[in-house]
VEXDREN-2710 file (C-alpha; in Angstrom, 1 decimal):
% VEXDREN-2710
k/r/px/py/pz
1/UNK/103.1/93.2/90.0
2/UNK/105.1/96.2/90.4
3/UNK/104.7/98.7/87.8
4/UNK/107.4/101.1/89.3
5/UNK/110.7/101.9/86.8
6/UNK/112.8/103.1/89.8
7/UNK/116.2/105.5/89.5
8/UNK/119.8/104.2/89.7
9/UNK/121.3/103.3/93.0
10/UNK/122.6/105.9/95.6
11/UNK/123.8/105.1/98.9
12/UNK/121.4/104.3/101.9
13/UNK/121.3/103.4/105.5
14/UNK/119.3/100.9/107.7
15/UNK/116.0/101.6/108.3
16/UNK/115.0/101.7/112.1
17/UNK/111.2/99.7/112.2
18/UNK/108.6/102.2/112.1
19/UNK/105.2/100.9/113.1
20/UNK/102.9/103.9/110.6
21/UNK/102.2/103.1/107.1
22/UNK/103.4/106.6/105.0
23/UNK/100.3/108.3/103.8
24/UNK/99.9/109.7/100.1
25/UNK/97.2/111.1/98.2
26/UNK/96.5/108.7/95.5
27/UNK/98.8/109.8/92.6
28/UNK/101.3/111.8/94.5
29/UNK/103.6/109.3/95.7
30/UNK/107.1/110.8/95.3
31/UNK/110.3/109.2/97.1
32/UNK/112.8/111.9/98.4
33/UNK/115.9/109.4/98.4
34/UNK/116.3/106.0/97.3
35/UNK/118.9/103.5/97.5
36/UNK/120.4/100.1/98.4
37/UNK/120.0/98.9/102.5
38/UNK/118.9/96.3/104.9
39/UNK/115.6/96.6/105.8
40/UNK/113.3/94.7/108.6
41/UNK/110.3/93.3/108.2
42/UNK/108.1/96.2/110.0
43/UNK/109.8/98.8/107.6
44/UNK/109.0/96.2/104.8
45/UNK/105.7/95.5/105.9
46/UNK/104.3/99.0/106.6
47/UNK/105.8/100.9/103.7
48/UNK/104.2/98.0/101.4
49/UNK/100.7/98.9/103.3
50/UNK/101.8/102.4/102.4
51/UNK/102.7/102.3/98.5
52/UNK/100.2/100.1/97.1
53/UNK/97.4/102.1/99.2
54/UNK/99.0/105.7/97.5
55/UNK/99.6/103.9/93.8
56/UNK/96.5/101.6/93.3
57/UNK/94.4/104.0/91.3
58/UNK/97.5/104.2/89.3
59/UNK/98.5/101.2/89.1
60/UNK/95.2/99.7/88.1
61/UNK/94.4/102.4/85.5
62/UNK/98.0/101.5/83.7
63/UNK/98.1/98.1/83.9
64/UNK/94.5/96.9/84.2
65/UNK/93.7/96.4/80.8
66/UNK/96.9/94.2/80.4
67/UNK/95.8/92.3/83.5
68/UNK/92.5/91.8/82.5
69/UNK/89.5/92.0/85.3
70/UNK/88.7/88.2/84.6
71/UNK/92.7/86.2/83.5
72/UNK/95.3/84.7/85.2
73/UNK/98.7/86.5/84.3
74/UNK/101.9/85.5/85.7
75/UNK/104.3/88.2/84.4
76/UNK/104.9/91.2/82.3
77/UNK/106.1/88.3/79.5
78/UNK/102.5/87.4/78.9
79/UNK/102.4/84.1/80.3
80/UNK/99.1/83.6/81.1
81/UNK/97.7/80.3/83.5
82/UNK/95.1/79.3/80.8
83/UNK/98.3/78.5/78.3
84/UNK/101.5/77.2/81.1
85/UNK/99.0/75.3/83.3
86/UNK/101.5/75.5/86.3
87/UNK/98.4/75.0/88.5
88/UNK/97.0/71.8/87.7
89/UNK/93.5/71.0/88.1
90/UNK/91.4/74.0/89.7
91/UNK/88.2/72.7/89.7
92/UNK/86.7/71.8/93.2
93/UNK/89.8/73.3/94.6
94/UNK/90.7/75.6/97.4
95/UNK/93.0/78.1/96.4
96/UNK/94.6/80.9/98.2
97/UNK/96.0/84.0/96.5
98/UNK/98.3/86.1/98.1
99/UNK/99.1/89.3/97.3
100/UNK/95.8/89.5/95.0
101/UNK/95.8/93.3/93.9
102/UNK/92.7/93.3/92.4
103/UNK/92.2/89.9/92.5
104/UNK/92.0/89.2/88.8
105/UNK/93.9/85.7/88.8
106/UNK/91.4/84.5/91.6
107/UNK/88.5/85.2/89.9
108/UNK/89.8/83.6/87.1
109/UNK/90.0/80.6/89.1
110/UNK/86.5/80.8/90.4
111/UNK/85.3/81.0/86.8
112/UNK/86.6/77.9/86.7
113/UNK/85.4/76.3/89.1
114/UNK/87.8/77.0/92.2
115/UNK/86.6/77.7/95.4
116/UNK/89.2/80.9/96.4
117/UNK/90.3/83.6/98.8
118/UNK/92.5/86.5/97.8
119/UNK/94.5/88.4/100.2
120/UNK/96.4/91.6/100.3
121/UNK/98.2/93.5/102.6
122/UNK/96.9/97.3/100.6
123/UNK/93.3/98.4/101.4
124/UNK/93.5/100.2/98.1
125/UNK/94.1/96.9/95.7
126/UNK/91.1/95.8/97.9
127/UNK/89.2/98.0/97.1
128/UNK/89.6/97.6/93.4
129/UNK/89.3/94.0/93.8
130/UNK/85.7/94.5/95.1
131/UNK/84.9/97.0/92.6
132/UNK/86.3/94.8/89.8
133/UNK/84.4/91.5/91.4
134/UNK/80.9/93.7/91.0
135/UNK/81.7/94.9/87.8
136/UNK/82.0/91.5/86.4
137/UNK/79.4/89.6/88.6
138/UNK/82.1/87.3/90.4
139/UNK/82.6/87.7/93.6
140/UNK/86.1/86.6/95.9
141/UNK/86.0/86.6/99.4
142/UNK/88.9/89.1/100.3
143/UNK/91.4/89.2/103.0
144/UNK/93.6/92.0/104.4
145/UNK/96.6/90.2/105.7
146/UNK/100.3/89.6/105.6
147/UNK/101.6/87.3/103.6
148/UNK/104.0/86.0/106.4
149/UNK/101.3/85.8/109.0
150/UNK/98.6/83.6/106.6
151/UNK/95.2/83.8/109.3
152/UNK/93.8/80.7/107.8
153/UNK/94.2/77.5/109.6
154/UNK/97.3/74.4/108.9
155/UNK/95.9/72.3/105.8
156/UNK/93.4/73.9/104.9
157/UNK/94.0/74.8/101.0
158/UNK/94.6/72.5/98.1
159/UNK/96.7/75.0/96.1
160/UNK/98.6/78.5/96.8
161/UNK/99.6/81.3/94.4
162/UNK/100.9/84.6/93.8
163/UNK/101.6/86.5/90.7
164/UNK/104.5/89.4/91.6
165/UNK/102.3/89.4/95.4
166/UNK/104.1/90.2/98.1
167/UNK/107.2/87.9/97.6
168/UNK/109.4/91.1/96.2
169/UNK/108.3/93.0/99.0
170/UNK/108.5/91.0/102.2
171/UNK/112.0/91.4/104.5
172/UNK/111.5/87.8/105.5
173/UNK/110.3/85.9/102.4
174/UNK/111.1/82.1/104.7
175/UNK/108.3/83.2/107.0
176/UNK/105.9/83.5/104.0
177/UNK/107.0/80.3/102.9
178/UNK/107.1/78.7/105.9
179/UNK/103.1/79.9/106.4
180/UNK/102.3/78.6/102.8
181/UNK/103.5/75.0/103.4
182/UNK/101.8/75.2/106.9
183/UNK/98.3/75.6/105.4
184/UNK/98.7/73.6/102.3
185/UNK/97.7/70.0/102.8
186/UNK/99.4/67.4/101.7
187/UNK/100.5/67.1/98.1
188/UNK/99.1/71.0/97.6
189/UNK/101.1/73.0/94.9
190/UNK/102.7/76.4/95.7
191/UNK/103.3/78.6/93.0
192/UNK/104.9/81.9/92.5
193/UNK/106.9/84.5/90.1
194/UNK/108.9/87.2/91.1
195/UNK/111.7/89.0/89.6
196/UNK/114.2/87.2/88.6
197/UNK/117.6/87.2/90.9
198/UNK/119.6/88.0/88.0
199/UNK/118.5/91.5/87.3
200/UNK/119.2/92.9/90.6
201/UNK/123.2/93.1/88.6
202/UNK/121.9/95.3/86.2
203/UNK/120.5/98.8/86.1
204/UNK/116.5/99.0/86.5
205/UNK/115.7/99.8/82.3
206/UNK/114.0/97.9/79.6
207/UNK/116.3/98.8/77.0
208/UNK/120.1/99.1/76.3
209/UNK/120.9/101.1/79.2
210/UNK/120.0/97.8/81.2
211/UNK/122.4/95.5/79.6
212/UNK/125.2/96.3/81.5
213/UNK/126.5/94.6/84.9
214/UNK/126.2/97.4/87.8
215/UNK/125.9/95.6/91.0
216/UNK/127.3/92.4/92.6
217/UNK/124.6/89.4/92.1
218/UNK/125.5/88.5/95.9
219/UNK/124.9/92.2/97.3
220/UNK/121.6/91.0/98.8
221/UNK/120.5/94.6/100.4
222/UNK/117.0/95.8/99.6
223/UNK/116.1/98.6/97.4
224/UNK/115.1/101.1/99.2
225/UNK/113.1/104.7/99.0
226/UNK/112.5/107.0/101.8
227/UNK/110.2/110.3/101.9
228/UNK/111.5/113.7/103.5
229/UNK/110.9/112.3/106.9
230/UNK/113.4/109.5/106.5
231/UNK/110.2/106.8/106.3
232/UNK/110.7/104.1/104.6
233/UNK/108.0/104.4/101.5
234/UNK/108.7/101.5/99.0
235/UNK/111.0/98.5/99.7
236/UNK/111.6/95.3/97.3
237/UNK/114.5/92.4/98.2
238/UNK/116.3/90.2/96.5
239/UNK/117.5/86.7/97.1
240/UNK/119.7/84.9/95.1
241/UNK/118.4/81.6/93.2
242/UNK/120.0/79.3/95.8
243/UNK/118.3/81.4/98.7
244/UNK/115.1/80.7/97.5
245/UNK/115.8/77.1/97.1
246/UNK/116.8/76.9/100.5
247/UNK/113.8/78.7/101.8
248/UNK/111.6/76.8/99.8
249/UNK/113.4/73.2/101.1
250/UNK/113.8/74.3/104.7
251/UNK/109.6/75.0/104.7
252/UNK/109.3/71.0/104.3
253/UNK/108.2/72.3/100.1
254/UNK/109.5/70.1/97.0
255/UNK/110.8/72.6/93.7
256/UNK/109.0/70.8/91.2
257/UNK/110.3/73.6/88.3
258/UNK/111.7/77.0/87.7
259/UNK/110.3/78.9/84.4
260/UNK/112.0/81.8/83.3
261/UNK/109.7/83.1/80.6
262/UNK/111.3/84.2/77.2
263/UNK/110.1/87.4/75.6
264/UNK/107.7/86.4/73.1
265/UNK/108.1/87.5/69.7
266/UNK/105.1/90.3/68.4
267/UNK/105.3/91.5/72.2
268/UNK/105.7/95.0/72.3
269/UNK/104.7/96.1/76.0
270/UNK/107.3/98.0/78.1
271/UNK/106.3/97.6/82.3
272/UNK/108.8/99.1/84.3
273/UNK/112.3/97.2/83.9
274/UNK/110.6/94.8/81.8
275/UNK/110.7/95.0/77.8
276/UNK/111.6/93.2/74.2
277/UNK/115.3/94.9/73.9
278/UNK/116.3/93.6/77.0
279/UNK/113.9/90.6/77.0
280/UNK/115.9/89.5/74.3
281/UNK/118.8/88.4/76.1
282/UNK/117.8/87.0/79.5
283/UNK/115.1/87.0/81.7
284/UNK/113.3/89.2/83.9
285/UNK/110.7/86.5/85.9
286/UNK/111.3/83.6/87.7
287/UNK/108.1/81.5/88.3
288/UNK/108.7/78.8/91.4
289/UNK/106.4/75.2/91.1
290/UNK/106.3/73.7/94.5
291/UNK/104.2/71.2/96.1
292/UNK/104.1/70.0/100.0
293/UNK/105.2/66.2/99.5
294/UNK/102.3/63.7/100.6
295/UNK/104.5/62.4/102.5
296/UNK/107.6/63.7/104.4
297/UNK/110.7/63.0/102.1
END
C-alpha cells in the first residue's frame, strides 16, 4: 500500500520509456517535479522497481506495525481478511499474492493452511519479506516479477490477491488482469483493493483541505514525479469504476462485488490521503471480488 501523501498537481509531460530503475539511498527519495501525464508501461514499471527499492526501509518501519508481520489487511480502513472473508476457504489452497511487500497477508494465509507464493516487482519489500518470514518462523516462497507478466503457468492457482500491490502502479492494469484470469483455474477468486476512482477529483489530503473537487473524474492521466534528470521516479494511474469493470469482463473474470470500506468509528490512523475527517464522507478504497466462471458465460 502506498504510504506516500504527495503535493498538489503541476503540469507534466509524457514520459519517453526509460529502460534503468532510478537509484536512491534508502530514505532519500526526493522528486524534483511532479504532476499529471501519460505514462507507458516501462516508465511505470521501472520507476515502481525504483521507489519501493529507495522507500522500503521506510515504508516498513511506518507502517509495519499497522500491517502486522503475521495479518491480512486490505486497506488503511482496517479491514482486515480474518473479519470480511472476501477469500473464501484458504485451506488446502494455492494462492498467489501479487504485489506482496513484505508478504504479511501471504503468510497469514499459510498460517492458515494455504499453500502460497508472494511476488513483487521491489527487491527491497523482498527483502523485508524474508527477513519478516525468519523472524516469525513462516516461510513464503518469494517471486520477483511483474504483475503483468505472472511467470507461473495457465491454471495453476486456486485463488489470487493483492492488497494496494501493484494495481495503482501498473500503465496497463488489463494485462495484469488478463495474466491473473490466465492462471486461475476455473471457478478461482481474484481479489483486489486499490484506491478508489473517486479520489483522483479531489486534492491528495486526509482532512478538510481534501473535500473539495479539483480535477475532472474522467482526466484519466497518471500522477507523475520525475527526479532532476527528467526520470520518471514514482507513477500511480487511475481508471474510472467502469474501466475496471471492463478490464475485469474483457479477461473472461465475473465481478462478484465491489466494497468500499467506511471509516470505522474509534479509528484514528492518518496514512497518506487516507483519514477519519475525510473518511467520513466517502471512500478512499475500492476492493474488487472476482472469480473465473467454471464455465465460460
Amino acid at each position: 500500500m502506498n504510504g506516500t501523501e504527495h503535493p498538489g498537481p503541476a503540469a507534466g509531460e509524457p514520459e519517453p520509456a526509460r529502460r534503468v530503475a532510478p537509484q536512491y539511498p534508502p530514505g532519500h527519495y526526493h522528486p524534483a517535479e511532479f504532476g499529471y501525464s501519460d505514462i507507458d508501461d516501462d516508465s511505470a514499471r521501472w520507476a515502481s522497481r525504483g521507489y519501493w527499492d529507495a522507500t522500503a526501509d521506510d515504508y516498513q518501519a511506518e507502517h509495519g506495525a499497522f500491517l502486522g508481520d503475521t495479518d491480512f489487511l486490505w486497506c488503511p480502513e482496517g479491514l482486515r481478511e480474518a473479519d470480511a472473508g472476501l477469500l473464501g476457504e484458504v485451506r488446502g489452497r494455492t494462492i498467489l499474492e501479487i504485489g506482496c511487500g513484505g508478504a504479511q497477508c501471504a503468510r497469514w494465509l499459510v498460517a492458515r493452511g494455504a499453500e502460497v507464493v508472494a511476488l513483487d516487482l521491489s527487491a527491497g519489500q523482498l527483502r523485508h519479506a524474508r527477513a519478516l518470514s525468519a523472524a516469525t518462523g513462516i516461510p513464503v516462497p518469494l517471486v520477483q516479477a511483474d504483475a503483468a507478466r505472472l511467470p507461473l503457468a495457465d491454471a495453476s492457482v486456486d485463488t489470487a490477491c493483492s492488497a494496494f500491490g501493484a494495481i495503482p502502479f501498473v500503465a496497463d492494469s488489463a494485462a495484469v488482469m488478463r495474466e491473473v484470469a490466465r492462471v486461475l483455474r476455473p471457478g478461482g477468486r481474484w481479489v483486489f483493493s486499490t484506491t478508489h476512482p473517486m479520489i483522483w477529483s479531489f486534492p491528495d489530503h486526509p482532512g478538510k483541505e481534501g473535500l473539495t473537487v479539483v480535477r475532472s473524474y474522467f482526466d484519466r492521466r497518471a500522477y507523475v514525479e520525475r527526479d532532476w534528470a527528467g526520470r520518471t521516479t514514482y507513477a500511480e494511474t487511475h481508471r474510472t469504476v467502469g474501466d475496471r469493470v471492463r478490464e475485469l469482463v474483457a479477461a473472461g473474470l465475473r465481478l462478484l462485488d465491489v466494497i468500499e470500506p467506511e471509516w470505522p468509528a474509534g479509528h484514528d490512523r492518518i496514512w497518506g490521503q487516507w483519514g477519519p475527517v475525510r473518511g467520513r464522507f466517502f471512500p478512499s478504497t475500492a476492493i474488487f471480488v472476482t472469480d473465473r466462471p467454471a464455465r465460460p458465460t
